[in-house]
C-alpha positions as CSV (number, residue, x, y, z in Angstrom):
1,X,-112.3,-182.3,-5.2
2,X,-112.9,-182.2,-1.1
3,X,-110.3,-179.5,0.2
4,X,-107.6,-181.8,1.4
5,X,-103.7,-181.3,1.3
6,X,-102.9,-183.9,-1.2
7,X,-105.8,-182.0,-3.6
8,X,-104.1,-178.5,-2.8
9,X,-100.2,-179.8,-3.6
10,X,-101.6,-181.3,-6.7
11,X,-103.2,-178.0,-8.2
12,X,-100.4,-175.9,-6.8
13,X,-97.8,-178.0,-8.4
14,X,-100.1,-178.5,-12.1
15,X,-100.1,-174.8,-12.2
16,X,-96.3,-174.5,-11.4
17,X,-95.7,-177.0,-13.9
18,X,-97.7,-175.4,-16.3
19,X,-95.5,-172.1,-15.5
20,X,-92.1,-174.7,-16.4
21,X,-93.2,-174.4,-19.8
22,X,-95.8,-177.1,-20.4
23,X,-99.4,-177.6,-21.4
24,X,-101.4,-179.1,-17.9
25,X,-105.5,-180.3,-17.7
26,X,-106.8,-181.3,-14.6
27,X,-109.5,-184.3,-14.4
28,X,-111.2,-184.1,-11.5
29,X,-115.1,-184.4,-9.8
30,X,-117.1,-181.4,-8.4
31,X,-115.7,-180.1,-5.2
32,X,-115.0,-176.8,-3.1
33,X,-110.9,-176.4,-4.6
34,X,-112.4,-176.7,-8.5
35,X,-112.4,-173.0,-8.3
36,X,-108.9,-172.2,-7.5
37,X,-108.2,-174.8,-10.2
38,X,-109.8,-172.0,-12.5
39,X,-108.1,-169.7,-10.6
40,X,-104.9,-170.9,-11.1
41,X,-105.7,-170.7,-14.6
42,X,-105.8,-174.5,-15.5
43,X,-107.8,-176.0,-17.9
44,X,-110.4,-178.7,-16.0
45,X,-112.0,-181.7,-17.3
46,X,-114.9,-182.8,-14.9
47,X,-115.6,-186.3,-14.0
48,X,-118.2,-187.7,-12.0
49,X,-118.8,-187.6,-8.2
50,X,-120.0,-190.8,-7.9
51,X,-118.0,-193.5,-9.7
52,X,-116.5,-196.6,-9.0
53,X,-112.5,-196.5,-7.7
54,X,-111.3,-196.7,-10.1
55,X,-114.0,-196.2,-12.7
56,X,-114.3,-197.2,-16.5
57,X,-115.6,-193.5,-17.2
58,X,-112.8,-191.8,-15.9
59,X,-110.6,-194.2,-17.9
60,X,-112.3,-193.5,-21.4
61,X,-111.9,-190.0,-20.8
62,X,-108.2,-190.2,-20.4
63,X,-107.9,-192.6,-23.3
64,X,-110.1,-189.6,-24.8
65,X,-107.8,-186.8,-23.9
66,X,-105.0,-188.9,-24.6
67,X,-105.5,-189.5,-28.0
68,X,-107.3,-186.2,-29.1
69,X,-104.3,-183.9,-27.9
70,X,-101.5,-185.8,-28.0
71,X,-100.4,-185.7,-23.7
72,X,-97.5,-187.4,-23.3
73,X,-97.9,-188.0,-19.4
74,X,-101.0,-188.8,-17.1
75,X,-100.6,-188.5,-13.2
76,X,-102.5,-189.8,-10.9
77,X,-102.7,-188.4,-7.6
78,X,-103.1,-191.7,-4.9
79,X,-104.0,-194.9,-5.9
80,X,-107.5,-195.0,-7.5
81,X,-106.7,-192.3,-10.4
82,X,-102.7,-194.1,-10.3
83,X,-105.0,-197.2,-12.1
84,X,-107.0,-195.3,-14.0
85,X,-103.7,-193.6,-15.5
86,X,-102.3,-197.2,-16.0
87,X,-105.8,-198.1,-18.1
88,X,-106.1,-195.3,-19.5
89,X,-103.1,-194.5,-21.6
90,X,-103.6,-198.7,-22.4
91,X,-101.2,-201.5,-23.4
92,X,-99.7,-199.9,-26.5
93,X,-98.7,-196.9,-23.6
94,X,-99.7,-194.0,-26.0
95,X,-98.5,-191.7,-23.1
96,X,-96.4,-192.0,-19.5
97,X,-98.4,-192.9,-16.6
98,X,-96.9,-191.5,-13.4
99,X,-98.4,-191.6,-9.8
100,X,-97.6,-189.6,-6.4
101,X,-99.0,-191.1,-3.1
102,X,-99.2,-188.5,-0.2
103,X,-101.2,-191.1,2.2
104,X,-99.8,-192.9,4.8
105,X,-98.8,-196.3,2.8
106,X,-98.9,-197.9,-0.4
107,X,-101.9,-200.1,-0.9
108,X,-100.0,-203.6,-1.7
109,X,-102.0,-204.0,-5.2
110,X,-100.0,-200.5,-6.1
111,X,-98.7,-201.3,-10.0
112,X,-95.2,-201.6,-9.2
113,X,-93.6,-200.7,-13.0
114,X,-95.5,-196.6,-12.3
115,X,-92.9,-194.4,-11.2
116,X,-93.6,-193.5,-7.6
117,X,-93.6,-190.1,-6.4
118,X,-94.2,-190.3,-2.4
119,X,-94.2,-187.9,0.4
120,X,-91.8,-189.1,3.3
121,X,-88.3,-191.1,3.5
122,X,-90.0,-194.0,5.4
123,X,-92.8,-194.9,2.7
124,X,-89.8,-194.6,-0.1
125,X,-88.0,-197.1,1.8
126,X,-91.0,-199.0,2.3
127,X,-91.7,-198.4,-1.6
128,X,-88.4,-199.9,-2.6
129,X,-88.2,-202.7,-0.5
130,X,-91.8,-203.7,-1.7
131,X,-90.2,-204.2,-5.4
132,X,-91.5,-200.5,-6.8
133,X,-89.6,-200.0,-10.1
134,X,-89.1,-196.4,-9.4
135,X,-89.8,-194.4,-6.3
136,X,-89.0,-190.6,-5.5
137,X,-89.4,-188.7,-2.5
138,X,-91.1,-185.1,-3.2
139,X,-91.9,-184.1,0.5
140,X,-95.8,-182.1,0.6
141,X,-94.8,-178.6,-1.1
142,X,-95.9,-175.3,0.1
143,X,-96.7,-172.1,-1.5
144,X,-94.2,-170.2,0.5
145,X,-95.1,-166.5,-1.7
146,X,-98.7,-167.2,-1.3
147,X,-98.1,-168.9,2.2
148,X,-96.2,-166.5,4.1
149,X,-95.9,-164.2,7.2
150,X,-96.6,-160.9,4.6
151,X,-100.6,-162.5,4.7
152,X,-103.3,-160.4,6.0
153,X,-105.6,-161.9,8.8
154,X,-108.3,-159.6,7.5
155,X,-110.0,-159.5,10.3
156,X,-110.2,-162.8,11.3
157,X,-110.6,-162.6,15.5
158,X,-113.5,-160.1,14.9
159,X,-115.2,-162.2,12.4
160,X,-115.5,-165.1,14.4
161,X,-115.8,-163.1,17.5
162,X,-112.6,-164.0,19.2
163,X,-111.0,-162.7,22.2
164,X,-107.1,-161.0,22.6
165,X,-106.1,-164.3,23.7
166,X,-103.4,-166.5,22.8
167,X,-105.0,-167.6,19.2
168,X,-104.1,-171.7,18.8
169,X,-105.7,-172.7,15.0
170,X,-106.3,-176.0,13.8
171,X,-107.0,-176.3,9.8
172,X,-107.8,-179.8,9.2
173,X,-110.4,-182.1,7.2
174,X,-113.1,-183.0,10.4
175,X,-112.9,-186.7,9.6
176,X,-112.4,-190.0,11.9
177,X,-109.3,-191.4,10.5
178,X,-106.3,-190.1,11.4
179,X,-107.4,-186.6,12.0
180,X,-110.3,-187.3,15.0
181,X,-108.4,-187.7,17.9
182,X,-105.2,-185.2,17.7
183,X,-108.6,-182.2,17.4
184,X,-110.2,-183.7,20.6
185,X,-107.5,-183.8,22.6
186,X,-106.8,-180.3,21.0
187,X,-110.2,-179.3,22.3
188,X,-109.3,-180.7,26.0
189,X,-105.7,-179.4,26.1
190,X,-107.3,-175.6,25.7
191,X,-109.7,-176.1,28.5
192,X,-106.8,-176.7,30.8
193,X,-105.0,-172.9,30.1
194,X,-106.2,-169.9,31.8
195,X,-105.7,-167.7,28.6
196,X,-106.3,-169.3,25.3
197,X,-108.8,-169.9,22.4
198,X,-108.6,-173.0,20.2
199,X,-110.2,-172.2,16.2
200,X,-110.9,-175.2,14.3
201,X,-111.4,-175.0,10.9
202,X,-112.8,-177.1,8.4
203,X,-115.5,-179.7,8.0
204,X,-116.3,-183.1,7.4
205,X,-118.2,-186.2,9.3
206,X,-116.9,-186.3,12.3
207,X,-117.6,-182.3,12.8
208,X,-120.6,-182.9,15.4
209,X,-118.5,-185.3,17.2
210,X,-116.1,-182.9,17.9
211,X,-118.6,-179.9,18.5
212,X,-119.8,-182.0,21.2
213,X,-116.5,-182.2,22.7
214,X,-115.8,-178.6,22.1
215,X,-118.7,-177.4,24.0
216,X,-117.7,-180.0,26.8
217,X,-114.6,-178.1,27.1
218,X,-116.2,-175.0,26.7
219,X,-118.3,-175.5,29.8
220,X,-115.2,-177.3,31.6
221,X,-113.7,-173.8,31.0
222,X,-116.6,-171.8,31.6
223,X,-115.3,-169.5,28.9
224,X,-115.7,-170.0,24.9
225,X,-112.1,-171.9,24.6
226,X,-112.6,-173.7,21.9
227,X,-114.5,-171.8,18.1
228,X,-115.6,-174.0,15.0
229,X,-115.8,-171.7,11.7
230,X,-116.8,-174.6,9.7
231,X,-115.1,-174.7,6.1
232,X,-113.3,-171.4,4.8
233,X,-112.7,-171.2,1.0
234,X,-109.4,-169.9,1.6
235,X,-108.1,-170.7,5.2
236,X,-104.9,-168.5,5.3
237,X,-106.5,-165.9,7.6
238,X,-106.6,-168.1,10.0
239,X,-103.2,-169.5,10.0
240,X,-102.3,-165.6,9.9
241,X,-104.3,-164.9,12.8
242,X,-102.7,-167.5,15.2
243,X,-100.4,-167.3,17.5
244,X,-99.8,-171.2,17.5
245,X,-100.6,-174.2,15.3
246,X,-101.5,-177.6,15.9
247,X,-102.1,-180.0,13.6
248,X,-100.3,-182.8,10.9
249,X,-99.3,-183.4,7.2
250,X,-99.7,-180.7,4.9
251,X,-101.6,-178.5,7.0
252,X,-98.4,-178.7,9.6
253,X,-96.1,-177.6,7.0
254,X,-98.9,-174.6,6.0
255,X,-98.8,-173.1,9.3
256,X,-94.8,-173.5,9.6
257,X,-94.5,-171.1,5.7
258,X,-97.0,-168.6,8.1
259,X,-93.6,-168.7,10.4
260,X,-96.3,-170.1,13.6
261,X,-94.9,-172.3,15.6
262,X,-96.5,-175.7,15.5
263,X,-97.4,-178.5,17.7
264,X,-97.6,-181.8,15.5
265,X,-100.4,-184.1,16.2
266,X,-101.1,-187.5,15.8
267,X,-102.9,-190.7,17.1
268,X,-102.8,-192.8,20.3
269,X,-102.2,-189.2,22.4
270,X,-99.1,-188.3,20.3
271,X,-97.9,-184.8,20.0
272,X,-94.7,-182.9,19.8
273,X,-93.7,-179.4,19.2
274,X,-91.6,-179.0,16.0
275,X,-88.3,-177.9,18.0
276,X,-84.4,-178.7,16.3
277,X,-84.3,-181.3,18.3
278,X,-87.9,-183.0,17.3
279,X,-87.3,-182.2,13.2
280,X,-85.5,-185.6,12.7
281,X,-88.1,-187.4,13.6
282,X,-90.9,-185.4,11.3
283,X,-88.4,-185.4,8.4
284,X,-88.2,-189.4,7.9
285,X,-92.0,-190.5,9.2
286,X,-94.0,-187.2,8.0
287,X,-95.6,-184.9,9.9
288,X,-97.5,-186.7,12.1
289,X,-97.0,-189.9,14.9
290,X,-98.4,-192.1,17.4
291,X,-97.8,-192.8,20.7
292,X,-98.2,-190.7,23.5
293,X,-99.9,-189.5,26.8
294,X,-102.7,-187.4,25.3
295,X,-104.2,-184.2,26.5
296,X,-101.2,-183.5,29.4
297,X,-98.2,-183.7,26.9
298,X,-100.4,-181.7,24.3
299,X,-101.1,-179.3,27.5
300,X,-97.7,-178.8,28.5
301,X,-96.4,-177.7,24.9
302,X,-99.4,-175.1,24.4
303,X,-98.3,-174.1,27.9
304,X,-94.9,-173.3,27.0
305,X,-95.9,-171.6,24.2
306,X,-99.0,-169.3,25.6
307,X,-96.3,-168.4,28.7
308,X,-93.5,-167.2,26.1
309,X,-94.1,-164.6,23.1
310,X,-90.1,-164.7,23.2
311,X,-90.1,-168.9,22.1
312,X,-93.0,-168.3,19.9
313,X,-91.0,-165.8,17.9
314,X,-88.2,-167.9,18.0
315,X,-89.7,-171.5,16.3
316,X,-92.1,-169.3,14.2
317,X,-88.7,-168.1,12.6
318,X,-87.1,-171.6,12.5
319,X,-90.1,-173.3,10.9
320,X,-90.7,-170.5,8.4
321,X,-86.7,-171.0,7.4
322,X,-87.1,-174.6,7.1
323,X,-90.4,-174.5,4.7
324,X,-88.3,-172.1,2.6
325,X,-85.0,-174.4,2.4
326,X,-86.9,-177.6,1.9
327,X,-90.7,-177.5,0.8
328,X,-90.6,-175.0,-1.6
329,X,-93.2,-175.4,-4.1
330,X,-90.7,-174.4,-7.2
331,X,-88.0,-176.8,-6.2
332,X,-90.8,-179.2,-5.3
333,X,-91.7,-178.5,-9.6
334,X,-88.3,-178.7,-10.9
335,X,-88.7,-182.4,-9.9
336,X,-92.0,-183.4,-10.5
337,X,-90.6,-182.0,-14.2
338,X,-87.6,-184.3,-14.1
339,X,-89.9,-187.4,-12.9
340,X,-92.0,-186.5,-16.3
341,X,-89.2,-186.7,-18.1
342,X,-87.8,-189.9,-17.5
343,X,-91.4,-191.4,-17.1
344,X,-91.5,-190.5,-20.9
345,X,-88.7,-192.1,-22.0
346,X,-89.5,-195.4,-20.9
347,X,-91.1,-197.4,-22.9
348,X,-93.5,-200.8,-23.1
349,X,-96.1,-201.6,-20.2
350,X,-95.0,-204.5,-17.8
351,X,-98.1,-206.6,-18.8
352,X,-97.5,-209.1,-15.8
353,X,-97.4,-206.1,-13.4
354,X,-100.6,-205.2,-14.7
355,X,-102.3,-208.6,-14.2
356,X,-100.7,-208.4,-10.6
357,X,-101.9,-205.0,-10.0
358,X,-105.6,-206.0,-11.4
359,X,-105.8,-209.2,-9.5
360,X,-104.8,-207.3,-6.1
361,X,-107.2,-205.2,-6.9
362,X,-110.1,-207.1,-7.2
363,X,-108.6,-209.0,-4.1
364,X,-109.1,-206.1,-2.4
365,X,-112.3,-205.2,-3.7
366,X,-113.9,-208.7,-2.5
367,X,-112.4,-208.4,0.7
368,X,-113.5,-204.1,1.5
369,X,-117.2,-205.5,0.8
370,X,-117.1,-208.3,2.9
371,X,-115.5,-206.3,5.4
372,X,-118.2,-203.6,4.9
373,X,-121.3,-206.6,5.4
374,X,-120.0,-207.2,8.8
375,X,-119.7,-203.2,10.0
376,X,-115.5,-203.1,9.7
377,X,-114.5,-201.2,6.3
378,X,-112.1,-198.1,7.1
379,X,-113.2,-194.9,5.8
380,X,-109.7,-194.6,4.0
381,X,-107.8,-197.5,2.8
382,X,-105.1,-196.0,2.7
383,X,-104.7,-193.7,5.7
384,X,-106.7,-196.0,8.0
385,X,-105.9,-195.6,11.7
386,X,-104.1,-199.4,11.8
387,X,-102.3,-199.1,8.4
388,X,-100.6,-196.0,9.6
389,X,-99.6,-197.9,12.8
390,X,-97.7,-200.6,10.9
């Protein structure tokens, strides 16, 4: 349980569920957000850290749960826990499985006969034209009461010893795929202002990678431009802190409920600032994109923004009106609720989907080891670099 945005939206939305009127338990391995499971005051079933995906364990222990209390719906959040949900409740379908996807596709082995909760217009599409059953948009909620402008920074500048500056903040897992090159062109595009610190926070494997490249910049500045905190437990200081945000996916959409404005980041030297005109765009593909010219587009839209308080205040306003109206998290529970109802009153497992599904999957399996003997296996099937290009 790795702090992610796909991990946050699905506590946030089991506890706001649970406040709908309905008993919620949370499976889930160690990790840093099983504490604000507790906090949310969820009941948590632990499984293990290391385990196959997906792994006979976790499905006993759904069959388990199943049985012992009675739980008419299992979800599973992407696609390894989506087949463990399909196992686990078994063919006789003793409860509803259910599934959201928040990555960037839809592996093709996917059970098609799950209802499909997915998080942008495009994938949906995508989703329906791949012969899904049942697919429902539910765009990455926020926690706009516990997200919101009325947050204390508590400090935050004089804790991590920043300067008056401009503050840009970047809260983001520090891994390669997807997320690498949008926070070192970051790094880059803050060496080239006079007047402006860069924050990154978060961790992962690709965090010395880009403390290198912040301490390139640094020097390239000769000034500290560019901060790493490393992982924070509860990151909302720093989105109250900044000035601007940059970043993508539910992280983006974080820093908009803060009423920042936000600079959307992507892969092959895309960025855009979130603007009227650009929201079309971030409302059908998501909130991120490829294609671009790097580090001087990225430049020019922290420009613009450092130069004028006047526009800052003016997009911070429009993005924190938008996350209101649209990515609320209780409208975002009103219809997980209604996808749990209708996943419950259908009835009988589509055996041949299942074969399908199980002969995909060990497809895929074959070909990720093979792939991983000759050096080429993506860190995450799913949100891997090329698939998101397709």
């Amino acid at each position: 349980m790795e702090l992610g945005g796909s991990q946050l939206n699905a506590i946030q939305l089991a506890a706001a569920v649970r406040d709908r009127g309905h008993e919620v338990v949370v499976l889930s391995e160690p990790g840093e957000l099983v504490p604000l499971v507790a906090e949310q005051g969820l009941e948590h079933v632990e499984i293990p850290l290391r385990r196959k995906r997906p792994d006979r364990r976790v499905v006993s222990a759904v069959s388990r749960l199943v049985r012992s209390r009675g739980i008419d719906v299992v979800h599973g959040y992407e696609w390894p826990p989506a087949f463990e949900a399909l196992y686990g409740v078994g063919i006789r379908r003793t409860a509803a499985p259910i599934a959201t996807v928040m990555s960037m596709s839809v592996v093709p082995f996917f059970p098609r006969s799950i209802p499909l909760i997915v998080g942008t217009e495009q994938i949906r599409q995508e989703a329906v034209a791949a012969g899904h059953h049942r697919v429902t948009l539910l765009e990455p909620p926020v926690d706009t009461d516990g997200d919101s402008p009325e947050v204390s920074d508590g400090g935050f500048r004089a804790r991590h010893g920043l300067t008056d500056a401009p503050l840009v903040v970047a809260v983001s897992r520090l891994v390669a795929d997807l997320k690498l090159p949008g926070l070192l062109a970051a790094c880059d595009a803050v060496a080239e202002l006079d007047d402006a610190q860069l924050v990154i926070v978060g961790d992962g494997p690709a965090r010395e990678e880009i403390a290198e490249r912040a301490e390139k910049a640094n020097a390239r500045a000769g000034r500290r431009a560019v901060v790493l905190t490393g992982q924070l437990a509860d990151p909302r200081p720093a989105y109250a802190a900044a000035d601007i945000a940059v970043g993508m996916g539910g992280s983006a959409l974080r820093a908009l409920s803060f009423g920042k404005p936000l600079v959307v980041l992507g892969l092959d030297g895309f960025s855009e600032l979130v603007t009227r005109e650009s929201l079309p765009r971030f409302l059908s593909g998501g909130w991120w994109g490829f294609g671009g010219d790097g580090v001087p587009s990225l430049t020019a839209s922290l420009r613009r923004l450092v130069e004028s308080p006047g526009l800052r205040a003016e997009l911070g306003e429009f993005g924190r009106k938008l996350v209101v109206d649209r990515f609320s998290l209780r409208r975002a529970a009103e219809l997980q609720e209604q996808e749990y109802e209708i996943a419950a009153r259908l009835s009988g497992t589509d055996l041949l989907d299942v074969v399908r599904s199980t002969v995909g999957l060990a497809t895929y399996k074959v070909r990720r080891k093979l792939s991983r003997l000759r050096g080429r296996v993506a860190v995450d099937d799913a949100n891997a670099a090329a698939t998101a290009r397709r």
